[in-house]
Kinemage of the C-alpha trace (Angstrom):
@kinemage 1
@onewidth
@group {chain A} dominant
@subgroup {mainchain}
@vectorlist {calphas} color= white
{ca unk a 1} P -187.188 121.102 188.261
{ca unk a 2} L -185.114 121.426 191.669
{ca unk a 3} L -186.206 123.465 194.350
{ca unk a 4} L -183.836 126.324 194.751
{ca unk a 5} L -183.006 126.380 198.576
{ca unk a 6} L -181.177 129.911 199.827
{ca unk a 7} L -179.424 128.970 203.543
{ca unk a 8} L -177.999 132.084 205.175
{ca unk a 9} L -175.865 131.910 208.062
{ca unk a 10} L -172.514 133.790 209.240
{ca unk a 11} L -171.017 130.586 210.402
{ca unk a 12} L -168.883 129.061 207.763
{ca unk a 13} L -169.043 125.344 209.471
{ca unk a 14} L -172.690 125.316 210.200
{ca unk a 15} L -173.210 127.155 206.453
{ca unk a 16} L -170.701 124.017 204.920
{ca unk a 17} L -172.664 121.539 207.135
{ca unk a 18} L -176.454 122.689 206.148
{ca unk a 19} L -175.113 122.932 202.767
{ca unk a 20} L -173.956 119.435 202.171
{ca unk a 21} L -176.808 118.286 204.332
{ca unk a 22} L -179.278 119.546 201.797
{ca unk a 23} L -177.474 118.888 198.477
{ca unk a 24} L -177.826 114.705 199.844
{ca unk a 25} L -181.269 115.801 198.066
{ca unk a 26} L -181.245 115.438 194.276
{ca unk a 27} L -184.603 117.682 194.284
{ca unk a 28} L -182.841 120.452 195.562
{ca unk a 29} L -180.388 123.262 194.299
{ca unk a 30} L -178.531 125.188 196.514
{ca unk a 31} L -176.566 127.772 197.372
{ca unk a 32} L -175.703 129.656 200.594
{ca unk a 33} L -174.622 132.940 201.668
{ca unk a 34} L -172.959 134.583 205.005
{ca unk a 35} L -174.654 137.477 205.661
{ca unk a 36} L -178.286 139.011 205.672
{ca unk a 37} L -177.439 141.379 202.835
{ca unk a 38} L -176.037 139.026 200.640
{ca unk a 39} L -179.181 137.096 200.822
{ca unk a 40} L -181.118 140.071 200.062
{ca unk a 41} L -179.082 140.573 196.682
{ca unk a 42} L -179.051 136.762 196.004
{ca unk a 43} L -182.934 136.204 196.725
{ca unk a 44} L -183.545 139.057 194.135
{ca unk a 45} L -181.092 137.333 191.610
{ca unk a 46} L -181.656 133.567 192.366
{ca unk a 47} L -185.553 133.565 193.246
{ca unk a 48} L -184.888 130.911 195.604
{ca unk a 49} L -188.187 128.643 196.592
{ca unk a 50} L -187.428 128.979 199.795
{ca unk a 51} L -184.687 130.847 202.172
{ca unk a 52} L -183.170 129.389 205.570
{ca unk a 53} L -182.001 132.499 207.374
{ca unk a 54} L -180.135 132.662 210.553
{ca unk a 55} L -181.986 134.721 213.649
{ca unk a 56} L -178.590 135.809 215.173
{ca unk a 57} L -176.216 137.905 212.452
{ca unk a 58} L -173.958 140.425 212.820
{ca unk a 59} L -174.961 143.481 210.831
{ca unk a 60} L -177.965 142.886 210.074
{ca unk a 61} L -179.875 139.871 211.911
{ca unk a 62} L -182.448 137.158 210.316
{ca unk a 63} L -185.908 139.148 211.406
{ca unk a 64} L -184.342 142.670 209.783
{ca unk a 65} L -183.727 140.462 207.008
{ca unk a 66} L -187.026 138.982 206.471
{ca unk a 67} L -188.687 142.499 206.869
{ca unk a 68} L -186.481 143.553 203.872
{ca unk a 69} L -187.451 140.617 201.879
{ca unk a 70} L -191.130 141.113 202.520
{ca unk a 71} L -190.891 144.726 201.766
{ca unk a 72} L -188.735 144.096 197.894
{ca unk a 73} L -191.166 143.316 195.362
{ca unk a 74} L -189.033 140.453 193.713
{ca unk a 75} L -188.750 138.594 197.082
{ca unk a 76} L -191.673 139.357 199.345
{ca unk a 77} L -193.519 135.892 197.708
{ca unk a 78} L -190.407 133.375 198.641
{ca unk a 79} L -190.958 131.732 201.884
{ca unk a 80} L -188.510 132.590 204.969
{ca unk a 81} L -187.836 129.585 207.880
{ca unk a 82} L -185.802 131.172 210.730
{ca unk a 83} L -182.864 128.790 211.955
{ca unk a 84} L -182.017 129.032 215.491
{ca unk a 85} L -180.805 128.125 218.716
{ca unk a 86} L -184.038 130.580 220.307
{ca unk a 87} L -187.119 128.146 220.105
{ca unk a 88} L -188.969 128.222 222.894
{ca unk a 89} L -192.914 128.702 222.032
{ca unk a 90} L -193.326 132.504 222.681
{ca unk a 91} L -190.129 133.091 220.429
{ca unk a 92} L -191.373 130.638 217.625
{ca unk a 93} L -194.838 132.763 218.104
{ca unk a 94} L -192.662 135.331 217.712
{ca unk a 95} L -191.021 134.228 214.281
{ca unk a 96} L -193.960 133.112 212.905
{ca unk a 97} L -196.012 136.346 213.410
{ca unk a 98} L -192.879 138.547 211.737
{ca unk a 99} L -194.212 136.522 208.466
{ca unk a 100} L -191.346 133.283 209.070
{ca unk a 101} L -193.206 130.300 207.656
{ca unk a 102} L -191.495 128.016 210.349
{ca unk a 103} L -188.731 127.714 212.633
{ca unk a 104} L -185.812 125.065 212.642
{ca unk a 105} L -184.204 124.207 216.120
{ca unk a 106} L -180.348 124.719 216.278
{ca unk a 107} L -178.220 122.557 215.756
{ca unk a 108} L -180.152 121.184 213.749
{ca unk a 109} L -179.739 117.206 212.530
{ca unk a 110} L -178.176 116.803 209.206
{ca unk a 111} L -179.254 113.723 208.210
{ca unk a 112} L -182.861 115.169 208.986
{ca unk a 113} L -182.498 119.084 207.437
{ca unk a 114} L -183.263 117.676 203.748
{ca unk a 115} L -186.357 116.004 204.940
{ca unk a 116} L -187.674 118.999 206.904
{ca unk a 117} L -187.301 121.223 204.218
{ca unk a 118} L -189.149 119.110 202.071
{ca unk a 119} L -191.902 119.290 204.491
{ca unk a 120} L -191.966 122.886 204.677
{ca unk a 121} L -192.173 123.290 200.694
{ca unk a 122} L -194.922 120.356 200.650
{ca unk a 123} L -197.061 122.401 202.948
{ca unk a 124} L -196.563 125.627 201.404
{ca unk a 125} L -197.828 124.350 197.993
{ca unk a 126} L -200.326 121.886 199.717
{ca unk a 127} L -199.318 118.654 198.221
{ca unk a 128} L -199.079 115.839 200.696
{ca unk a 129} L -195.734 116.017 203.155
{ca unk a 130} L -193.080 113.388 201.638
């Protein structure tokens, strides 16, 4: 079965980009969205394996997001990795402590998002990074 991958992000090129980056793996499914309440709504409908989110959003940003997610019973379980520009070490610190099970730098490499996210769903179920 694919993983279901959830990207979030209020930029429609970098959303089109990451998107296409990660369907160039056949494991995953994926589907994105442009805003931190849509991805509230979709988590709890999709059940995504795991959710990219975007620190900086209008509205409502990526670490108000995550808090919501935690805090819904139907999506506190799916793991959250924070995409952003902000990754110096006390700000990854910072992600990781808000419950963020890791941090991607942007911009991120396309040709290297698919394998990173297959790295952070290895070591989230424990099985040996591909």
């Amino acid at each position: 079965m694919p993983a279901r991958i959830l990207y979030v992000d209020d930029e429609d090129d970098i959303r089109e980009i990451a998107q296409m980056s990660l369907e160039l793996e056949p494991e995953f499914e994926v589907r994105s969205c442009a805003s931190g309440v849509e991805a509230l709504a979709d988590a709890a409908e999709w059940r995504p394996d795991l959710i990219l989110l975007d620190v900086m959003m209008p509205d409502m940003d990526g670490p108000e997001t995550l808090k919501r997610l935690a805090a819904s019973q139907p999506t506190a379980s799916i793991p959250v990795v924070f995409i952003t520009a902000r990754t110096q070490t006390h700000e990854v610190e910072r992600y990781l402590n808000m419950g963020a099970v890791g941090v991607i730098a942007k911009p991120f490499d396309p040709l290297a998002l698919a394998g990173e996210v297959k790295r952070l769903l290895a070591s989230r179920a424990g099985g040996p990074a591909a």
